[in-house]
Wavefront OBJ file of the C-alpha trace (Angstrom):
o trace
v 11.047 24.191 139.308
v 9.759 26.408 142.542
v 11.507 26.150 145.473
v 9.860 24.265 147.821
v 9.635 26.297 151.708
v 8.331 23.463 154.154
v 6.789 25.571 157.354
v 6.067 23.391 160.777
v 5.635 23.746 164.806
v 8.924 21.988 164.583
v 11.847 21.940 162.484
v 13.234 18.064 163.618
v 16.908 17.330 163.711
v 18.255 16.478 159.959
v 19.557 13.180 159.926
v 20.426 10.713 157.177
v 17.489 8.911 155.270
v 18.709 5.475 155.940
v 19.092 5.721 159.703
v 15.623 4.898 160.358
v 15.317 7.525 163.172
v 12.754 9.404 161.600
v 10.030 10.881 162.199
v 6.739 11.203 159.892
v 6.813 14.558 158.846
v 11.113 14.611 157.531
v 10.342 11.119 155.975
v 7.802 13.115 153.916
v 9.429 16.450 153.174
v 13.475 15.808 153.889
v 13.917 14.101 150.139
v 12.239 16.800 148.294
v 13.716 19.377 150.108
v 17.468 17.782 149.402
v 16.399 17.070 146.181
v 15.079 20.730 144.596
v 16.586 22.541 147.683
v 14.605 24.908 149.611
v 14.079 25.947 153.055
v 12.297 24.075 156.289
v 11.208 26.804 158.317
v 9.965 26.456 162.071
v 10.228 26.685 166.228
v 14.017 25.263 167.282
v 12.561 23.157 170.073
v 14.670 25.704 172.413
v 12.702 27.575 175.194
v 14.524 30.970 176.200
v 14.242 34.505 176.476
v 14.973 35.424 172.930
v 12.163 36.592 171.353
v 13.299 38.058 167.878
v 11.858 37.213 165.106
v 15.277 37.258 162.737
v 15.331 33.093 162.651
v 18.752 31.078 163.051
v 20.424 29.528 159.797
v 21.958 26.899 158.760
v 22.873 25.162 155.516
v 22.737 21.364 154.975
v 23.744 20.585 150.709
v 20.634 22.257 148.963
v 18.760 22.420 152.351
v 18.503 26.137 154.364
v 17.377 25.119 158.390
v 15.728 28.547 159.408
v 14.472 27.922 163.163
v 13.727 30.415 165.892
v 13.432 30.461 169.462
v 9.996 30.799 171.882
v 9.829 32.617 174.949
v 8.432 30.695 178.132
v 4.906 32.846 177.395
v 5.401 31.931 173.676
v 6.024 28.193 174.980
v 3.069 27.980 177.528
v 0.280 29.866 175.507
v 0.918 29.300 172.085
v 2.061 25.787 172.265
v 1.142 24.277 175.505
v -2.079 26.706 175.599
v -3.919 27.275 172.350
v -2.276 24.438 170.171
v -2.573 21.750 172.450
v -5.167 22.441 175.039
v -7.334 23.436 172.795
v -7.289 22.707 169.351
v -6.104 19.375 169.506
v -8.633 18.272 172.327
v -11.696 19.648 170.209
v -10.188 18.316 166.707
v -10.038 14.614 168.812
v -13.753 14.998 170.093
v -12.986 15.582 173.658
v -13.930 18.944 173.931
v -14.527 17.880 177.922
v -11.241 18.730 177.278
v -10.354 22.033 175.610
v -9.768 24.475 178.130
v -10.154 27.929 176.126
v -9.196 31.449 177.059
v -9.031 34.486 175.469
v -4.639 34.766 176.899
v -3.799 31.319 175.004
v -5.423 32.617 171.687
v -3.233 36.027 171.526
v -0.646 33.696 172.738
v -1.417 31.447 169.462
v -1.338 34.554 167.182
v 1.205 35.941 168.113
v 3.633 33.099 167.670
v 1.941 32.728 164.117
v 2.747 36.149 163.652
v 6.661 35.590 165.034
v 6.713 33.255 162.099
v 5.381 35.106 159.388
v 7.775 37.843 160.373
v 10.664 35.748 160.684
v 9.689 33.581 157.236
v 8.638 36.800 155.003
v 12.231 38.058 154.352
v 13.422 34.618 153.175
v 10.989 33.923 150.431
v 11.322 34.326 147.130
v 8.480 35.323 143.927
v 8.175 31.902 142.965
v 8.723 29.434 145.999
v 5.978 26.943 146.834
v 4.993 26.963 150.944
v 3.781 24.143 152.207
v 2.456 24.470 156.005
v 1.636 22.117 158.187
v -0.788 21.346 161.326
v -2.934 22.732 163.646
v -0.443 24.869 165.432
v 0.296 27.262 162.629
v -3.553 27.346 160.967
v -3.198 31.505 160.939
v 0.158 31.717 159.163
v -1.091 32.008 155.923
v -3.366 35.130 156.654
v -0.257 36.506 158.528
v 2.017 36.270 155.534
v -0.885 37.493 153.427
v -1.167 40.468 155.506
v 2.446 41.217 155.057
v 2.637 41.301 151.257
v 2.994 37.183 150.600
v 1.672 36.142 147.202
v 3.259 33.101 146.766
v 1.030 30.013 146.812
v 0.927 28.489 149.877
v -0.762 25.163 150.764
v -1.987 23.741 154.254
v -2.018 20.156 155.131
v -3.919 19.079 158.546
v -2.574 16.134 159.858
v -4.945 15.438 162.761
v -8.731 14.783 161.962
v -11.245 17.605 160.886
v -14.021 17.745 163.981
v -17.739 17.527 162.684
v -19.492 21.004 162.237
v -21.315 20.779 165.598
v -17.956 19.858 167.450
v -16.037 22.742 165.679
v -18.732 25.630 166.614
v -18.094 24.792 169.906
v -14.951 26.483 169.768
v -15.650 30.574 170.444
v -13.241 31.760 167.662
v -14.189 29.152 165.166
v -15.116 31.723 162.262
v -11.861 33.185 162.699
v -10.031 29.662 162.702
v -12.364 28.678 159.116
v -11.693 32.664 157.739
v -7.426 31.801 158.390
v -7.821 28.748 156.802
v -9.370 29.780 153.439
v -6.366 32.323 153.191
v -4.309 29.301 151.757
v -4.655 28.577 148.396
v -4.551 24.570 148.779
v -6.033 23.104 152.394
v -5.112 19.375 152.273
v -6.898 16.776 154.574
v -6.271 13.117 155.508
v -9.719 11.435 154.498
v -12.988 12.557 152.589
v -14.467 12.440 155.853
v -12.822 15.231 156.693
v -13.409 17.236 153.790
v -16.692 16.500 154.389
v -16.993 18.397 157.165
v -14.932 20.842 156.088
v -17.781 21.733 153.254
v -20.227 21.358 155.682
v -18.969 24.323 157.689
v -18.375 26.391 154.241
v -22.066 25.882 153.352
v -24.147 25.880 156.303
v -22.036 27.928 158.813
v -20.412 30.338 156.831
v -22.473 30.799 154.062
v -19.736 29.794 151.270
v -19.749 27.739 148.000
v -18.360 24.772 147.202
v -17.737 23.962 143.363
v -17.313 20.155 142.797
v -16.275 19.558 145.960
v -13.034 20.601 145.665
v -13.189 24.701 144.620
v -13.988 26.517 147.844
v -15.554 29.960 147.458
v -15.579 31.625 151.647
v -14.964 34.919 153.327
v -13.584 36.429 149.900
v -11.535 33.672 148.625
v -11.405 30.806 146.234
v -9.245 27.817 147.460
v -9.033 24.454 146.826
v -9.409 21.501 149.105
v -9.100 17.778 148.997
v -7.888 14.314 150.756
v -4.439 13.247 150.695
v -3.907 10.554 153.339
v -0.244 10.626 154.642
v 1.913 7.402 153.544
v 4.841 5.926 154.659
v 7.822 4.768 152.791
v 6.974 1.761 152.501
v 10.094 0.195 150.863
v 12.164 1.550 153.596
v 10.087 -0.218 156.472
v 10.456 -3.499 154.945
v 13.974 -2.998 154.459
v 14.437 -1.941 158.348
v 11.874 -5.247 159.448
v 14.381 -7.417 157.508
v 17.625 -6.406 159.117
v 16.311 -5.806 162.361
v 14.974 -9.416 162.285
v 18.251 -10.642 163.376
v 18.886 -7.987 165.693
v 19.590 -7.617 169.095
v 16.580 -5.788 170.356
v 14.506 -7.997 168.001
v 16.670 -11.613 169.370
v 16.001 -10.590 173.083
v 12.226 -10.105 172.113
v 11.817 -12.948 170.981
v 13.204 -15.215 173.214
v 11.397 -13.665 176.147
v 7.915 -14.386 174.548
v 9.418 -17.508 173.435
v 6.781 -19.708 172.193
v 3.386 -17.068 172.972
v 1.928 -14.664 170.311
v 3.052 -11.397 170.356
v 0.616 -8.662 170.291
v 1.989 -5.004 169.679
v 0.930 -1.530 170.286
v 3.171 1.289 169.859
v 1.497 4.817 170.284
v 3.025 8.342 171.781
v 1.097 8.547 175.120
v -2.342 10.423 174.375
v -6.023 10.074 175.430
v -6.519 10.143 171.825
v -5.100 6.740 171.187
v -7.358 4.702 173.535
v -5.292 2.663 175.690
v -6.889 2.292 178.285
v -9.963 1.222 176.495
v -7.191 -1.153 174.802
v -6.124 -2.735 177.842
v -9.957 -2.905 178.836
v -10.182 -5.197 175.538
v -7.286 -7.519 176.197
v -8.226 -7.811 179.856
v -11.554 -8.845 178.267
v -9.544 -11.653 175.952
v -8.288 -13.771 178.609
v -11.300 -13.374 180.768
v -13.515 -14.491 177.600
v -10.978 -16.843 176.132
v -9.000 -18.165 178.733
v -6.898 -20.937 176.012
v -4.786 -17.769 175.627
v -3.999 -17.502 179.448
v -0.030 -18.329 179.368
v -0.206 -18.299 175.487
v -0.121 -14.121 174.231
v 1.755 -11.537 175.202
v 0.618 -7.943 175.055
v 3.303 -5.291 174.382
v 2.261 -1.943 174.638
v 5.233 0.868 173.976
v 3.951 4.387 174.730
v 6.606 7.017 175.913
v 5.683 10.067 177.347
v 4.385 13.068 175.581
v 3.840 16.617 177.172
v 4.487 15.637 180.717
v 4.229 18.799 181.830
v 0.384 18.792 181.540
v -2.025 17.553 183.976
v -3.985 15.079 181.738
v -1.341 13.728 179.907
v 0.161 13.026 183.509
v -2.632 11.317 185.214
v -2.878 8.721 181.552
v 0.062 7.774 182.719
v -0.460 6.674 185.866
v -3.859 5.238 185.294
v -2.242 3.390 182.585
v 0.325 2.001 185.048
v -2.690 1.114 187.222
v -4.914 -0.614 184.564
v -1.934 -2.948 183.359
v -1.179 -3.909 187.428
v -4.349 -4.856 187.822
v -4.636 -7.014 184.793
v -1.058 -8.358 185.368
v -2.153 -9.122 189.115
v -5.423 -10.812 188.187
v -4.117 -13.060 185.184
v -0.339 -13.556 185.544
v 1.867 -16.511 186.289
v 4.506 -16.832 188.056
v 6.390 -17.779 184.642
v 4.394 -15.511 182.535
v 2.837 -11.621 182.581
v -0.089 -10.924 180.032
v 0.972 -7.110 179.650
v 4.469 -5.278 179.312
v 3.886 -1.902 179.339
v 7.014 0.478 178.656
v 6.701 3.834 178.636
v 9.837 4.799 176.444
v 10.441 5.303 172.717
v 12.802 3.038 170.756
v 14.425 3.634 167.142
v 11.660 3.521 163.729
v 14.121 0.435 162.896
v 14.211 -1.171 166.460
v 10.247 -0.898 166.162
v 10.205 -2.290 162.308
v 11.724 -5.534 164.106
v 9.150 -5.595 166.832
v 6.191 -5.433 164.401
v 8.184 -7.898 162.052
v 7.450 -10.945 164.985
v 4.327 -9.723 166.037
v 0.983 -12.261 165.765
v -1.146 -8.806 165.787
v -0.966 -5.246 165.491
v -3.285 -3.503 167.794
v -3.945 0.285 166.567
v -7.218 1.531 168.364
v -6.952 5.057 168.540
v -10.681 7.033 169.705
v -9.852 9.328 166.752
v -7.077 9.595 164.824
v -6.125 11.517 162.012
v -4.447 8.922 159.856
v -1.909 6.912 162.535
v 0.827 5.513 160.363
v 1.730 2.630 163.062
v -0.902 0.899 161.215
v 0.616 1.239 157.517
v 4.414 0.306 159.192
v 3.202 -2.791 161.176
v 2.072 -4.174 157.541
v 4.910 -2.837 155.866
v 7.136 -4.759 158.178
v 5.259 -8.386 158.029
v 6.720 -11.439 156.348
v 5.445 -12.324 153.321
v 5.271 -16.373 154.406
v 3.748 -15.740 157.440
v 2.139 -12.124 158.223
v 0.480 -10.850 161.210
v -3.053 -9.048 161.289
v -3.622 -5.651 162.176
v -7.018 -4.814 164.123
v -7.726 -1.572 163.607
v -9.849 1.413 165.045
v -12.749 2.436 162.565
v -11.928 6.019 163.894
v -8.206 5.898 162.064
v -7.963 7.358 159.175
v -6.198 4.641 157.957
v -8.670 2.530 158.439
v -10.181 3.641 154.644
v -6.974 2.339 153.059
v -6.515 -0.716 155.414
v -9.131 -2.602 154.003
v -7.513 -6.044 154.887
v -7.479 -5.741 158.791
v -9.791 -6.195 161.046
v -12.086 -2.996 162.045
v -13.491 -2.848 165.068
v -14.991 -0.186 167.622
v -12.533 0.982 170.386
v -15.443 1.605 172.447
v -16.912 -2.067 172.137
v -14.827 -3.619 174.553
v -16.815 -7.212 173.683
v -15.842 -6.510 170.015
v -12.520 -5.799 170.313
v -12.014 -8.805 172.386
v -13.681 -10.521 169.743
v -11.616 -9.480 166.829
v -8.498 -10.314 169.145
v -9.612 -13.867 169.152
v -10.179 -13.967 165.692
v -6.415 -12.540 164.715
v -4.577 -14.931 166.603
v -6.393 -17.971 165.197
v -7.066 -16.626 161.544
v -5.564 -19.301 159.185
v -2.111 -18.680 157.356
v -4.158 -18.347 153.828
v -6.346 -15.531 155.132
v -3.826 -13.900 156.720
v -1.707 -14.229 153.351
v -4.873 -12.604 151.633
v -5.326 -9.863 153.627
v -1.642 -8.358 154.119
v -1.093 -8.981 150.323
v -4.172 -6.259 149.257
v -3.211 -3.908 151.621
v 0.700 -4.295 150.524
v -0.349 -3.342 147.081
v -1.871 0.077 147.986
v 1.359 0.875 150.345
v 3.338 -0.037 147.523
v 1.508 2.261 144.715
v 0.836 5.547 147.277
v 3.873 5.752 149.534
v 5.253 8.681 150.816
v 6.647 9.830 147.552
v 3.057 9.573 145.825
v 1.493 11.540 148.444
v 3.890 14.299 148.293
v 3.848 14.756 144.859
v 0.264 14.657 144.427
v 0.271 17.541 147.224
v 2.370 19.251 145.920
v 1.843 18.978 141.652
v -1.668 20.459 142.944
v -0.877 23.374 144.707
v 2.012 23.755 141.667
v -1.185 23.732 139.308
v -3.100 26.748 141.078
v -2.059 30.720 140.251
v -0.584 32.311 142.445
v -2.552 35.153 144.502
v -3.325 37.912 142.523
l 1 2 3 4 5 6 7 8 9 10 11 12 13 14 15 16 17 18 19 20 21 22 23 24 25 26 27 28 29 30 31 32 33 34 35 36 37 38 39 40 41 42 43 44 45 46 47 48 49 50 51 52 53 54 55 56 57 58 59 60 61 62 63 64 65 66 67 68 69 70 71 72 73 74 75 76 77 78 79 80 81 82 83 84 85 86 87 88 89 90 91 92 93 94 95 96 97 98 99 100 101 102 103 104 105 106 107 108 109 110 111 112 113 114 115 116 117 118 119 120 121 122 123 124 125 126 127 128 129 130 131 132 133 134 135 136 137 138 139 140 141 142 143 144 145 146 147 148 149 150 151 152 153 154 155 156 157 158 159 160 161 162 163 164 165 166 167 168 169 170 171 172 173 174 175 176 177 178 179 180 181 182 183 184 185 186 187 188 189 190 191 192 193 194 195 196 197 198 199 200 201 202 203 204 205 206 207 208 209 210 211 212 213 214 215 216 217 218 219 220 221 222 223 224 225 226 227 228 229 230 231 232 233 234 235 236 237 238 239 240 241 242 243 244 245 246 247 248 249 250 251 252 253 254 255 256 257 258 259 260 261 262 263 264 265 266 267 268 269 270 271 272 273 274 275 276 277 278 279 280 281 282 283 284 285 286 287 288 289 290 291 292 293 294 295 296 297 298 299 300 301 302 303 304 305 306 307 308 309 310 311 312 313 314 315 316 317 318 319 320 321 322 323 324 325 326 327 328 329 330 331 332 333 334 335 336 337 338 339 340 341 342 343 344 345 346 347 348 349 350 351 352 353 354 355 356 357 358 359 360 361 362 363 364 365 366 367 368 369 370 371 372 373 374 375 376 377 378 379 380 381 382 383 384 385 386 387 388 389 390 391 392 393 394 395 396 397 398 399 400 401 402 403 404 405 406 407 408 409 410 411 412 413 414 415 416 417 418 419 420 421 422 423 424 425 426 427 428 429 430 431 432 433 434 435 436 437 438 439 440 441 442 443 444 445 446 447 448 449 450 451 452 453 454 455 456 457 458 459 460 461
């Protein structure tokens, strides 16, 4: 079998697979990679002056760590700049957003091109690369450009923007030209392979065969959807122990006798809290019998703190959920705990595990596995309902909760209402259909039907 080389922004800390301190990406990669050995290539997470691109090794069983280092400039325009000012702004629909200049895009290159230089020496004829994200789109073309004929696949984990939101970006031909120098582009939803075709045919004058055989700027590819999954078995597992946990004991006796409503999202204007709060705010105004009767726990640590929008979310979020808890509370009771720290994958698995709803109303998300966990984690006798943005990728798998608008604020309200006082027989229903497909496409599924198809294509001539 190939050797599988796993390339992303960054290469997280290798832990054990049981600890439950994971994050998405190693729960999806880390087993194959122990299993068939191979390499996970990518940025160390350190920030120095060491700008070589000879990477840093290290050897876990059948596992090679290869990571290497960013400059401050690397830092600030590649991944700070480019990556994350622009790209992922535009590819959420906020391109009110994307702040784009001609300094973060060499930035952006150049740290793809740090890669490929650093990567190149380590490959072998017949290794399998898998890349993934938005930050290293232009890798491929860089490793082409320096001899690479291995077969190399791309997976996107954040949505695909609609054609007229992409041309708004000034280099997108360039972007659309890097991608098609993979040989397998992977996507979470049709949706967004649907726009992906819709560039190829009416922007850049390209053929699609199928749907799935890409034909663009002198290349044939292939394309198609394979939504993320969680492992599934392994979030039960963690909801069951960490039933009778600490964290999960102290929970539940402060809610005590109230429904428990959960969000838990990395803090981003992608996910929609405030419009969230907005909604709930809108639940006890509307339907004041749950005054004194929910509780709304919203987790959202910090993310990129160092830039300006992702700072003032913060506070307005801290603002929003005074002003609700200063309108509505009790002197025995506060409608909204908002804490703005991270807790353990298992700690969480708990939380979800006694929650009446999972709220998950992201404006746009690429997939958002929060939604697949929170089922995961339910108790068969008596599971909670997820209400769920329509804009979530997940929301085409999640067929059994309820989908609603984040920008309805009435509606979401609504659907609130109807959660908490949906009957134990409909709730049964609806967690057991969405338990079967998170049982049959976990995370294994998904990355073996990723990777058996980019297996199945010849290599670059």
């Amino acid at each position: 079998m190939s050797r599988l080389v796993v390339v992303s922004n960054r290469v997280a800390p290798v832990v054990s697979s049981s600890s439950g301190n994971e994050g998405g990406l190693a729960v999806a990669v880390l087993a194959s990679l122990r299993e068939h050995g191979g390499i996970w290539f990518g940025w160390s997470g350190k920030v120095g002056h060491k700008e070589s691109p000879a990477p840093d090794l290290f050897d876990i069983g059948k596992l090679t760590c290869a990571t290497v280092d960013l400059s401050q400039r690397d830092y600030d325009e590649y991944y700070n700049g480019f990556a994350n000012s622009v790209l992922w702004p535009l590819f959420h629909y906020r391109q009110d957003l994307a702040s784009f200049n001609r300094r973060m895009l060499a930035g952006y290159l150049r740290v793809n091109g740090l890669f490929a230089k650093g990567l190149f020496p380590l490959l072998r004829d017949d290794d399998l690369i898998w890349v993934h994200d938005y930050h290293l789109i232009p890798l491929a073309e860089q490793l082409r450009l320096a001899g690479c004929r291995q077969r190399i696949g791309f997976f996107l984990h954040i949505p695909w923007p609609a054609m007229e939101v992409l041309l708004t970006l000034p280099n997108h031909e360039a972007i659309v030209r890097s991608l098609c120098a993979y040989d397998l582009v992977g996507f979470q939803t049709d949706r967004d392979v649907s726009g992906f075709i819709d560039y190829i045919e009416r922007e850049a004058g390209g053929e699609v065969v199928d749907g799935k055989v890409v034909k663009a700027f002198g290349r044939t590819l292939e394309i198609g959807a394979f939504p993320v999954a969680i492992d599934t078995g392994a979030v039960t597992r963690f909801a069951e122990e960490a039933a009778s946990s600490r964290q999960t004991k102290r929970l539940q006796e402060s809610v005590g006798e109230r429904d428990l409503l959960i969000g838990v999202d990395r803090l981003d204007y992608s996910k929609g809290l405030v419009e969230r709060m907005a909604a709930f705010a809108q639940l006890l105004q509307v339907y004041p019998a749950n005054r004194g009767h929910v509780v709304y726990l919203q987790i959202a640590p910090s993310s990129r703190g160092d830039v300006p929008e992702y700072q003032d979310l913060r506070e307005e979020l801290s603002t929003v959920s005074g002003h609700i808890n200063g309108k509505y509370a009790e002197y025995d009771w506060a409608p909204i705990r908002y804490l703005n720290k991270g807790f353990k994958r298992k700690t969480l698995a708990g939380f979800y595990r006694i929650s009446r709803v999972g709220l998950v109303t992201p404006l746009r998300d690429g997939m958002n596995l929060v939604a697949k966990e929170y089922v995961a984690a339910q108790s068969q006798e008596d599971p909670g309902v997820l209400v769920l943005s329509r804009f979530a990728g997940a929301a085409r798998e999640m067929n059994g909760a309820l989908i609603v608008n984040p920008h309805d604020t009435e509606g979401v309200a609504d659907a609130l209402e109807t959660a908490l006082t949906m009957p134990l027989g409909e709730r049964r229903e609806r967690w057991e259909g969405m338990m079967r497909r998170l049982r049959q496409y976990d995370v294994t599924a998904w990355r073996t039907s990723y990777l058996d198809a980019l297996a199945a294509i010849q290599p670059a001539a």
